[in-house]
N, C-alpha and C positions, 0 to 999 in steps of 0.2 A: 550789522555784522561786517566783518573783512573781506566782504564781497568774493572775489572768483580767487581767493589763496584757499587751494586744496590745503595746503600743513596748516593751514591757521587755526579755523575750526572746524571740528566735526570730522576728523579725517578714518573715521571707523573707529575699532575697537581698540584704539591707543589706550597704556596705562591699567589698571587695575582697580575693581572699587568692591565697597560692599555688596550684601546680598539684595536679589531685586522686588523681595517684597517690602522691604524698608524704605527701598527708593522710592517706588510708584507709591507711596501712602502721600506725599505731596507732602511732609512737613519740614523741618526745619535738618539741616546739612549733618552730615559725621560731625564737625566738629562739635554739635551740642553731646554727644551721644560718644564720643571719646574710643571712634574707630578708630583705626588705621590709615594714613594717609596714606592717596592713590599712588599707585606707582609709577615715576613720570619719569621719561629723559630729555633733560631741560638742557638750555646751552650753560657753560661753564659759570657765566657770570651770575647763575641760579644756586643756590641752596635745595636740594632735591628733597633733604631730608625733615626739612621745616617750613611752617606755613601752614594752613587751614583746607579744608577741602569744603562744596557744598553741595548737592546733586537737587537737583530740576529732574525728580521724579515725574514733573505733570506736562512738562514739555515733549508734544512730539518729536517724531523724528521730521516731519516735513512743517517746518514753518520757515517763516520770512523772517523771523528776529529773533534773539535774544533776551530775555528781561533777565539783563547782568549791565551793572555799568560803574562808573567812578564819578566821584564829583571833581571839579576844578581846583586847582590850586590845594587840594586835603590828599591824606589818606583814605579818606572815606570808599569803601565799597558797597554797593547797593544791589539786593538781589531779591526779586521777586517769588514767592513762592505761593499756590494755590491751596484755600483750606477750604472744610465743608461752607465755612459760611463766608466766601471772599477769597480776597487775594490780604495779604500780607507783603511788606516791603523792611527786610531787616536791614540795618547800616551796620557794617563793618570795621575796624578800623585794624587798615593797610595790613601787614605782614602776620601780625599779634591775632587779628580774626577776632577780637574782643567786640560784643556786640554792644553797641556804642545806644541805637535804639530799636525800634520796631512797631512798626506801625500795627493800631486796629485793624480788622478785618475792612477791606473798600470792597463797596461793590459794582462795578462798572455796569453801563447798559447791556442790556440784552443784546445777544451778537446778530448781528446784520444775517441775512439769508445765504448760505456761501460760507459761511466762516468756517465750517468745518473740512471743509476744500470738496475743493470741484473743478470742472474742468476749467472755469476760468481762472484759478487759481494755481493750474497745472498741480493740484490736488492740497498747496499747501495748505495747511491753518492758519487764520488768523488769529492771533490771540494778544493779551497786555502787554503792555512793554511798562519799561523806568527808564528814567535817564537824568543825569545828572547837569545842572549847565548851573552858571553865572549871570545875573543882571544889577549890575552899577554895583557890583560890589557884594550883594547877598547870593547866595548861595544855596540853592533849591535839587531835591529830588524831587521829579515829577512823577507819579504813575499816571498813565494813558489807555483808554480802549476806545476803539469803534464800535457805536451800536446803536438801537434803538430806546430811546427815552421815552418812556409812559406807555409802549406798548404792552395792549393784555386784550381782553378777548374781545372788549369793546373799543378798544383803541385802536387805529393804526403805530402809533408812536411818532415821536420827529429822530430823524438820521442825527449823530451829532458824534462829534471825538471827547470825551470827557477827560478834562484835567485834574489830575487831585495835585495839589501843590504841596511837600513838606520840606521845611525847616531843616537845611542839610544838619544844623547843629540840634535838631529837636533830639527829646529824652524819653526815659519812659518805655514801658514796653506796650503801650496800647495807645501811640502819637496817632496824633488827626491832622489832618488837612489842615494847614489856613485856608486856603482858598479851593472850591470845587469849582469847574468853567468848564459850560458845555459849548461847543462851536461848532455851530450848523454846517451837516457837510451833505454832499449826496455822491457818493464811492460806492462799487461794488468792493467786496472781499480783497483785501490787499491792496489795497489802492488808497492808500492814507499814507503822509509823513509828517510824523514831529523830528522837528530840530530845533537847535540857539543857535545857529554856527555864529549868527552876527549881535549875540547878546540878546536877542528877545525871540521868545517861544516863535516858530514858523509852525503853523497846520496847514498842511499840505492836499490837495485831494483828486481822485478823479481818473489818474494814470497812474500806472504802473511806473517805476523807474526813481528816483530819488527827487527831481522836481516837478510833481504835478504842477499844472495849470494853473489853477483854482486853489487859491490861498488864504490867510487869514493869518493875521500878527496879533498875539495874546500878550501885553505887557504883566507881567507876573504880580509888580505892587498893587496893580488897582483893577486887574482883572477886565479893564479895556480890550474888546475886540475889532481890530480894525480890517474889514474885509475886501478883498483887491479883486473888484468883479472884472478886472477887465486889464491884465497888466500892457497891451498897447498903448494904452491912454497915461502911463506912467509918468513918461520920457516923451519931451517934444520933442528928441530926434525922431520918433518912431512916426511922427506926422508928417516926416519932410523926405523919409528913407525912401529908397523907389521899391525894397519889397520888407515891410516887417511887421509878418503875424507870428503867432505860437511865442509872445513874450512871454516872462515867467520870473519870481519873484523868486530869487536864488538864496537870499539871506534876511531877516528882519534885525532893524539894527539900532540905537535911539535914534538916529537921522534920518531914518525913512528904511525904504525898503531897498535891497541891493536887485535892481534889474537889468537880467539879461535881455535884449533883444533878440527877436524872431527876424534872424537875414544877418545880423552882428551887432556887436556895438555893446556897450553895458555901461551902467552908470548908478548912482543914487542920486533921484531927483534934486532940484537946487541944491546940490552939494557939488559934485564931478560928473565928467561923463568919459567916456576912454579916447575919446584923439588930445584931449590934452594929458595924459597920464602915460599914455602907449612909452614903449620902448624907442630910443633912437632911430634903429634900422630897419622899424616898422613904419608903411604907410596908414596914414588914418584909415583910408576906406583901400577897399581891394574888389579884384571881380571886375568885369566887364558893366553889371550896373553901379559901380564905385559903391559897394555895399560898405558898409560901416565893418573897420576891423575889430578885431577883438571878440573872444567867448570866456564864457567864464565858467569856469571849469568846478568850481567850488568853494565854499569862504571855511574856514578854522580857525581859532586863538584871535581873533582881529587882525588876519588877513586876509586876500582873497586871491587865488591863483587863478589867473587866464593865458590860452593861448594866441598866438597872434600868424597870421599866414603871412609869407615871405616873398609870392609868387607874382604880386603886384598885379595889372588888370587884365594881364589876360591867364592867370592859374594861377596855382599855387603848385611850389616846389616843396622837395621833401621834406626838408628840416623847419620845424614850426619855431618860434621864440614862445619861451612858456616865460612866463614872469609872476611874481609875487609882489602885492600894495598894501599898502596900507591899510581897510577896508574904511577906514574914518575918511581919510583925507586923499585915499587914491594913490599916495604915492608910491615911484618903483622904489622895494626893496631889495631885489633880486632876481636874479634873469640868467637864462640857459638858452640854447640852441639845441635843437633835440626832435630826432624823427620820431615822435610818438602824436601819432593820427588828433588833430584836432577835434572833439564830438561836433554833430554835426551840431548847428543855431537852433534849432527847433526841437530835438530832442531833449526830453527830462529824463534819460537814462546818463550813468558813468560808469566808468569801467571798474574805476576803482574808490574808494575814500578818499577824501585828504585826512593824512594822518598830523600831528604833532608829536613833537616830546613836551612831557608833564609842563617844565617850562617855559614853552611856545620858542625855542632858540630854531629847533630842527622842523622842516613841513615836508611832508612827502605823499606824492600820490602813484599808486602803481609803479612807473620806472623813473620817477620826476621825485627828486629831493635834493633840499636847500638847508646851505646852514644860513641864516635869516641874521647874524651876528658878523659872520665874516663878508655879508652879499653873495656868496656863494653857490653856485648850482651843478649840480651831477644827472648826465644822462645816462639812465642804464639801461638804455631800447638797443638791442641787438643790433650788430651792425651785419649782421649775413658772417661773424665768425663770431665773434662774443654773442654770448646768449645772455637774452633779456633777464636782470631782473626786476620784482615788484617786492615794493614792501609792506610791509604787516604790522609794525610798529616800530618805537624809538624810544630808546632810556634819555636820559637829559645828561648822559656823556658822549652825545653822539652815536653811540652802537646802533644798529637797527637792523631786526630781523625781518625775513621775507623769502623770495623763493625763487628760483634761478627757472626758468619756461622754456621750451624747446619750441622756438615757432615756427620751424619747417614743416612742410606739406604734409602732412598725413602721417606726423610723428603721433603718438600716445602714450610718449616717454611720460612720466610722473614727477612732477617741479620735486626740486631736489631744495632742502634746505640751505640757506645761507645767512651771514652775518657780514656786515658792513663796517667803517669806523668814517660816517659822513664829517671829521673833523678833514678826512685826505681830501686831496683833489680828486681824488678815481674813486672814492668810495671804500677802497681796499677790500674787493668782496673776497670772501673766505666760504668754502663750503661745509658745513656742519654734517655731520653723522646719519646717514640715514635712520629715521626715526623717533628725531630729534624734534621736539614739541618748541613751538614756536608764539612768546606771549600777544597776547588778543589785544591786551592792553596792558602800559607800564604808569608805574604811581613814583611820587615825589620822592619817595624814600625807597626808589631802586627796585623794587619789586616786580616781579609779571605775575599776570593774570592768564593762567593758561584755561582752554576750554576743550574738553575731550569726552570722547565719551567709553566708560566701561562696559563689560562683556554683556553686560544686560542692555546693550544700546540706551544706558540714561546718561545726559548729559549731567556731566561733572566739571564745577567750576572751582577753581584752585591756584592761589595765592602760594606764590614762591619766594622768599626774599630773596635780595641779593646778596652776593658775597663782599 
């Protein structure tokens, strides 16, 4: 999800839908069924009046994710829906809403104890996600759950994250799996991540936050699991550093795995490491024990954004260097100067996503966006007069929406929408309309993806072309 942007999603009873015994039945969106689309006020560059709508009857109001997502490089949309016997994954294609395929009924493990939220969950649900990625070329939706396999009343079961792998271009209205891949995890409730950021499947486990600890890389052709019991022992800088535990395996990629160190420092084994790739005006190590510099902040599209501290060994001063590489080969593409808080080395939480546009030109995370074509970078962290903003996404002409934040003391002003044109040097923020629905995610052919939810609180997901 768009993490902490109140407009992005979920922002209450925005828009208008049908009635809510149709929704909760968990099947297939208005558009089979030739409603009304919901009523939305999108930014200009939207089409209000055209487009598809789908509603996620079966989604709580308290969960951790999503199951809506897009594939790489297509139009394809992918949305997950719950039936008596399974889950269901329809493909979409872009603005038109034409169902392209649809998968058999899947049925994931038994859910984990906790899944239906509790207090370690701070009462969320866990429940299936989708997600669409890239590896060497092919192009996969995956559906995902946490659960228990084989358990029943003589079993205990084994913990595992179940992969079902389809065929972005598969057909048919009842597609199967090529590949089902279970990988042994041991999470409470909420505490799993799948990602590709770096082209191959990452299972994540253990903590909360976006990079658990405890890892494992799933190559999608051949259903290879490769498990990283111990990401210190990654990187032989991490045996010479004078403090580095809590490393963490930030990306899996054909080259290895992208590791952050626990104290600084990042790298992909025999490939790079960050004092050869760092920024000019950055020192390699920093700190009084010359810790290794550099964090990494998060990889996207094949690259990988970190920040760098300024403050040389004895602190670090305001303005951090955030910079953008290549994730293959390390190099800088892009670099900014910019007081937006480095995460600390040891933690697996982020504030925000790294976002792209459809064709990886724009990267941006919370108040950090680049145009990755010009070398390019825009701060947009408050300076104590200009108010921070963060973004939410990006079309591939540069525009990108997101939301202006009041970060003074004990404000609980409400982020005000905005729109950006990252081709400027400043961004050229603009404020949008109060009310103004802001897309989750944008596709090759100009479209948003808005997510809201109607009077009946069921979440409504909805395809807007552009103009």
């Amino acid at each position: 999800m768009a993490g902490a942007l109140v407009l992005t999603v979920l922002t209450g009873c925005s828009g208008s839908g049908p009635d809510a015994d149709s929704a909760k039945s968990g099947g297939t969106g208005p558009l089979d069924r030739a409603e009304p689309l919901t009523k939305l006020s999108v930014p200009a560059a939207y089409d209000a009046a055209k487009g598809w709508d789908e509603k996620l009857g079966w989604v709580s109001q308290s969960v951790t994710t999503l199951p809506v997502t897009t594939v790489p490089g297509t139009q394809t949309v992918a949305v997950m829906q719950a039936a008596s016997n399974g889950y269901t994954v329809t493909a979409r294609s872009g603005s038109s809403g034409k169902v392209v395929w649809r998968s058999a009924p899947w049925n994931p493990p038994t859910p984990v104890e906790g899944a239906q939220g509790d207090s370690s969950t701070d009462g969320a649900i866990e429940i299936p996600d989708v997600m669409g990625f890239e590896q060497d070329g092919q192009r996969y939706v995956v559906a995902y759950a946490h659960g228990m396999r084989g358990r029943d009343d003589l079993h205990e079961g084994v913990e595992v994250v179940r992969l079902a792998l389809y065929p972005a271009d598969a057909s048919g209205s009842s597609a199967k799996p090529v590949k089902e891949i279970d990988v042994p995890v041991s999470a409470g409730p909420g505490r799993i991540r799948v990602q590709a950021s770096g082209g191959r499947l990452l299972v994540a486990w253990g903590e909360t936050g976006s990079f658990p600890r405890s890892s494992a890389t799933v190559d999608a052709a051949t259903g290879k699991i490769t498990v990283y019991e111990d990401a210190n022992k990654l990187l032989p800088q991490c045996e010479k550093a004078a403090a580095c535990n809590s490393s963490r395996v930030m990306a899996a990629t054909s080259d290895g795995p992208l590791v952050g160190m626990g104290g600084g420092g990042f790298g992909i084994p025999g490939k790079w490491f960050s004092d050869s790739i760092k920024p000019k005006q950055v020192n390699a190590t920093t700190g009084i024990l010359d810790s290794w510099n550099g964090t990494v902040y998060a990889a996207a599209h094949g690259y990988v954004l970190a920040g760098w501290n300024t403050g040389g060994r004895y602190g670090r001063d305001d303005n951090a260097v955030w910079s953008v590489h290549d994730l293959r080969t390390g190099t800088l593409t892009a670099q900014v100067v910019c007081d937006y808080d480095i995460p600390d080395e040891t933690s697996a939480s982020r504030d925000y996503p790294v976002i792209t546009s459809p064709d990886g030109r724009y990267l941006a995370a919370g108040p950090l966006a680049f145009d990755l074509q010009t070398k390019r970078g825009i701060c947009l962290q408050g300076d104590g007069n200009r108010k921070t903003i963060v973004l939410a996404s990006i079309r591939d002409d540069g525009t990108a929406y997101g939301a202006v934040r009041d970060d003074s003391i004990g404000s609980d002003t409400e982020p005000v929408p905005a729109q950006l044109n990252l081709r400027t040097v400043t961004g050229d923020p603009k404020v949008l309309s109060v009310g103004t629905e802001l897309p989750y995610l944008t596709t090759p052919d100009d479209s948003g993806l808005f997510i809201t939810r109607n009077t009946d609180k069921d979440i409504v997901v909805s395809m807007r072309p552009g103009r």
